[in-house]
C-alpha positions in Angstrom: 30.4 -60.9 49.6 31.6 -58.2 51.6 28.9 -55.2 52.3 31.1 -52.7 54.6 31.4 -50.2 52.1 28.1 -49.8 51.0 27.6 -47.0 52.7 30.5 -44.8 51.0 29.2 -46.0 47.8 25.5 -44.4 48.6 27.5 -41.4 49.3 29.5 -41.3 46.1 26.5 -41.7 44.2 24.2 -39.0 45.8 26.7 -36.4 45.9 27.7 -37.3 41.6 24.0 -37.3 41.6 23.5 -34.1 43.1 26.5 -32.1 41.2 24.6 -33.7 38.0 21.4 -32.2 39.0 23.5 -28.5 40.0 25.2 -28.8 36.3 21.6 -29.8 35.0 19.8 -26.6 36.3 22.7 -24.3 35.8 22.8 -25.1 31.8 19.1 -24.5 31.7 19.4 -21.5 33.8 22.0 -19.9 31.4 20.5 -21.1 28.2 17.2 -19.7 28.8 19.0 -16.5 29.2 18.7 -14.1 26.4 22.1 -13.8 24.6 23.9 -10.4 25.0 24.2 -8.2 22.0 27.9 -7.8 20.8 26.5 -4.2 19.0 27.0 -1.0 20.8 24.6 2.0 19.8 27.0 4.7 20.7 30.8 3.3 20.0 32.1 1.6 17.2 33.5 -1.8 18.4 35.9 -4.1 16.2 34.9 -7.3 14.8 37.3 -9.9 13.3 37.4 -10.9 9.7 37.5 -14.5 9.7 36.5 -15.5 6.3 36.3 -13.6 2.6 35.1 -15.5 -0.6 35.0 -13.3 -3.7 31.7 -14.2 -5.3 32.2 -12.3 -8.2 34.6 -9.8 -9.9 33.2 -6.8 -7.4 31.5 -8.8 -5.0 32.9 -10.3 -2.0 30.9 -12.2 1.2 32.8 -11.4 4.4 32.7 -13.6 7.5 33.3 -11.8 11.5 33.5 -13.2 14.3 31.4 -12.2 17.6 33.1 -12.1 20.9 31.9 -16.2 22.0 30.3 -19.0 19.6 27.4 -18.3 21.3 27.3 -14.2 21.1 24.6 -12.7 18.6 24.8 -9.4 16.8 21.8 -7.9 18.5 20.5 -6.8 15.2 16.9 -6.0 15.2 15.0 -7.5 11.8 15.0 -4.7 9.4 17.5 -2.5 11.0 21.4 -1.8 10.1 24.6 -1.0 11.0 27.1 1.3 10.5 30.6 -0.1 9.3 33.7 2.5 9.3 36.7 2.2 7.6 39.8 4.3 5.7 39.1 5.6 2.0 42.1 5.5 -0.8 43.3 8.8 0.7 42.8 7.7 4.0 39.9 9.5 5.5 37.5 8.4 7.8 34.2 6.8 5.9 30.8 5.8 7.2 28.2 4.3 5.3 25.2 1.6 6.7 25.0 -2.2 5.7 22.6 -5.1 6.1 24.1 -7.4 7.2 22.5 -11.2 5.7 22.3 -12.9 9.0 20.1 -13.2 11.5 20.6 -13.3 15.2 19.7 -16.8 14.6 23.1 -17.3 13.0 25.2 -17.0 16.3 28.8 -16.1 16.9 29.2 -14.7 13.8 27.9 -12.1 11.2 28.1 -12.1 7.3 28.1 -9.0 4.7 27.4 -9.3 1.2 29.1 -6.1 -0.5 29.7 -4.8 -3.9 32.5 -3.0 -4.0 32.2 0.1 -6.5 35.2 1.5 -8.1 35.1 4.9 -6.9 33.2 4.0 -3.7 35.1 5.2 -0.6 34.0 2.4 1.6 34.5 0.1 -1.3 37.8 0.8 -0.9 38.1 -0.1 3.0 36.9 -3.6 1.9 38.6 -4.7 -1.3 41.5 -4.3 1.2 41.0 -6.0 3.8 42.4 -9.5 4.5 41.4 -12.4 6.9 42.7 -11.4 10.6 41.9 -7.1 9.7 39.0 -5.7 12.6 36.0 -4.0 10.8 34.4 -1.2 13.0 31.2 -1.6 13.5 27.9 0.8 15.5 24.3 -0.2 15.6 21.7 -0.9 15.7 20.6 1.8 13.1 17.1 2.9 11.0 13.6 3.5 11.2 11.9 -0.2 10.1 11.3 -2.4 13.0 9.2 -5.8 11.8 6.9 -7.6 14.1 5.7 -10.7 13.0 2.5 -10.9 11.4 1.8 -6.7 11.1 0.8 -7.1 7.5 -0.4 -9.9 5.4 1.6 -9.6 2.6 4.8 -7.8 1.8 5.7 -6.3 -1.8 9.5 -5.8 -2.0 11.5 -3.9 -4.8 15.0 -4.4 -4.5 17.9 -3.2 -7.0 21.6 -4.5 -6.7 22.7 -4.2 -3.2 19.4 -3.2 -1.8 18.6 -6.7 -1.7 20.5 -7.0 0.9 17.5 -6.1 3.6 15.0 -7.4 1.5 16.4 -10.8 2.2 17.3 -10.1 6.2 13.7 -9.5 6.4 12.2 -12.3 4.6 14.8 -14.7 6.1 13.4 -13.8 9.4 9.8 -14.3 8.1 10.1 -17.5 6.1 12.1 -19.1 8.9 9.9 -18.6 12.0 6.9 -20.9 11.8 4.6 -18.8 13.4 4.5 -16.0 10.8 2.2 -16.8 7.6 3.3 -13.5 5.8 3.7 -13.8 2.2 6.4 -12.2 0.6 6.4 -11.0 -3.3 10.0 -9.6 -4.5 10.6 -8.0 -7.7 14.5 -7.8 -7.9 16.2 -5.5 -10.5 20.0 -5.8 -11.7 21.9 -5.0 -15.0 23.1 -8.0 -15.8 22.8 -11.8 -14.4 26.3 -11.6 -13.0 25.1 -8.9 -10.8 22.2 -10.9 -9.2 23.4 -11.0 -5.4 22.5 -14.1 -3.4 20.9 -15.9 -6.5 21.6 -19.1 -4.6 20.2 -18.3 -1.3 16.9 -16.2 -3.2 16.6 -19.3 -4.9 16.7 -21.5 -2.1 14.0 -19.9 -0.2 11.5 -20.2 -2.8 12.5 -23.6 -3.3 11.9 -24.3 0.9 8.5 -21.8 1.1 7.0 -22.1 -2.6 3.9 -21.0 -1.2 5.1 -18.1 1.1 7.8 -16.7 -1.2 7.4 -15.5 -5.0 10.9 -14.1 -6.6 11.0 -12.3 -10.0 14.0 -11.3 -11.4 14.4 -8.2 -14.3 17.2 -8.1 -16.7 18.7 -4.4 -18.1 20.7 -6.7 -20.0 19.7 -10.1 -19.9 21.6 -13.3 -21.2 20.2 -15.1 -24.6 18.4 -17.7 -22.8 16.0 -15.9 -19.7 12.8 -16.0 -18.4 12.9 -13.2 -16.2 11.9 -9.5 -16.4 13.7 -7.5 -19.5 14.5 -3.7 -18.8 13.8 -1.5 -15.7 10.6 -2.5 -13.4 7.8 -1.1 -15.0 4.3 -0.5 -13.5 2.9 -3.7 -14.9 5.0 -6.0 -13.7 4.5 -4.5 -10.1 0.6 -5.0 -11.1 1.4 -8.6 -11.8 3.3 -9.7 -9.2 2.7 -7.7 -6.3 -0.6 -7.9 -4.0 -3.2 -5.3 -4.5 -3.3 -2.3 -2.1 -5.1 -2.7 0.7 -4.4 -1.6 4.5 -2.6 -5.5 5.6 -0.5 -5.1 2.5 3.3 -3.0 2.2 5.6 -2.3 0.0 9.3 -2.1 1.2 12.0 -0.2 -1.3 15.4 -0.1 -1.4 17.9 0.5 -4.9 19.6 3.1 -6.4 17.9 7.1 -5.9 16.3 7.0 -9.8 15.2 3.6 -9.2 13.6 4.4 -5.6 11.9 7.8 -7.6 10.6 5.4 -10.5 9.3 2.9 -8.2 7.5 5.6 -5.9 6.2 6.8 -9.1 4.6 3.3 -10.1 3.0 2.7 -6.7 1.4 6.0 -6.5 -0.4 5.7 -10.1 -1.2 1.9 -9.1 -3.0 3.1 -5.4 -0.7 2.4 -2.6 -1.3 4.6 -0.5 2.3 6.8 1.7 1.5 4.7 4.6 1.4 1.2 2.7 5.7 2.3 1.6 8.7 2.1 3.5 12.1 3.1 1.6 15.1 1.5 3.5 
């Protein structure tokens, strides 16, 4: 057997060894790295539609792509952003969104929106198509969550204000470290109205001891088991923790809804500070 060219072979190996070990410790180098937010908190930037499926006759879940499969929105867990668009006369509209997504969901972000008949930015969505850019500015709002701050969490959501109710518990139910319960009383018309049904379901399903949902009905169907009629104080006395100083209730529906609610947790004893209204 001939041994001349073992030597070059020694070679080969440690240098495919050593460019291994290089591409080794530059992946870990990089991946440790904390990604870069695609959000700017000063100018709107334009994200790409990549995805729309109707969900129902006036609800629609849109898909945008982030600058890399790896970017992240940059969102902060209870905060927004604001989306601009063109109205059915053309004007510049603003209005603030949740978006259902966490920055654990990267290079993309998802909105779930109802789009209102007369609603300005309603308008901006039920026209856009797969390819259109949405402009987007954040992040936006006054909640900032930090795992473990209370015990317990008491959410009252109507229609579309679900939508930070679930970025919030998302973020909670899906990080091992934080025990927070959550209770949610969610309030629609009718069940066709119920927004992210699936997904609420879902996470009661996966954290039955860390997530109670219960649904109320203006109009509910023949068959239901739910809530029947607006949320009244006993059903918040039922299904919510008692006050105490590790316990808050977050709010977010419709203005009369929001003053009713506020009513209802005054008379039961949670206290200003115990309240948040996104």
């Amino acid at each position: 057997m001939d041994f001349s060219n073992i030597p070059d072979i020694q070679i080969f190996v440690g240098v495919a060894v050593a460019l291994v070990a290089v591409g080794v410790g530059a992946f870990y180098l990089f991946s440790s790295k904390k990604p870069k937010a695609s959000l700017d908190t000063e100018n709107f930037k334009g994200f790409k539609l990549v995805k729309r499926d109707q969900l129902s006759h006036n609800v629609a879940k849109f898909k945008f792509e982030l600058p890399t499969p790896t970017s992240v929105l940059g969102l902060p867990i209870g905060q927004h952003i604001s989306c601009r668009g063109k109205d059915g006369q053309g004007e510049d509209v603003i209005k603030p969104y949740t978006p259902t997504t966490l920055d654990s969901d990267v290079g993309y972000f998802e909105l779930v929106i109802k789009m209102y008949p007369q609603g300005r930015m309603s308008h901006h969505f039920r026209e856009m198509r797969v390819g259109d850019y949405l402009a987007v500015r954040g992040p936006k709002g006054r909640f900032k969550y930090q795992p473990g701050e209370v015990r317990a969490f008491g959410m009252l959501a109507g229609g579309s204000g679900i939508t930070p109710m679930f970025q919030v518990a998302r973020a909670i139910l899906e990080n091992p470290n934080d025990k927070t319960k959550v209770h949610l009383i969610y309030a629609n018309v009718t069940y066709e109205d119920i927004l992210l049904k699936e997904e609420l379901d879902g996470l009661t399903a996966n954290y039955p001891d860390q997530f109670k949902i219960f649904y109320v009905l203006n109009q509910p169907p023949e068959v239901w088991d739910g809530g029947v009629g607006f949320v009244s104080k006993e059903m918040i006395e039922t299904h919510f923790p008692a006050p105490a100083h590790d316990v808050k209730i977050l709010r977010c529906g419709p203005p009369p809804m929001n003053k009713a609610m506020a009513a209802h947790l005054e008379a039961i004893g949670y206290a200003p500070e115990m309240q948040f209204q996104f």
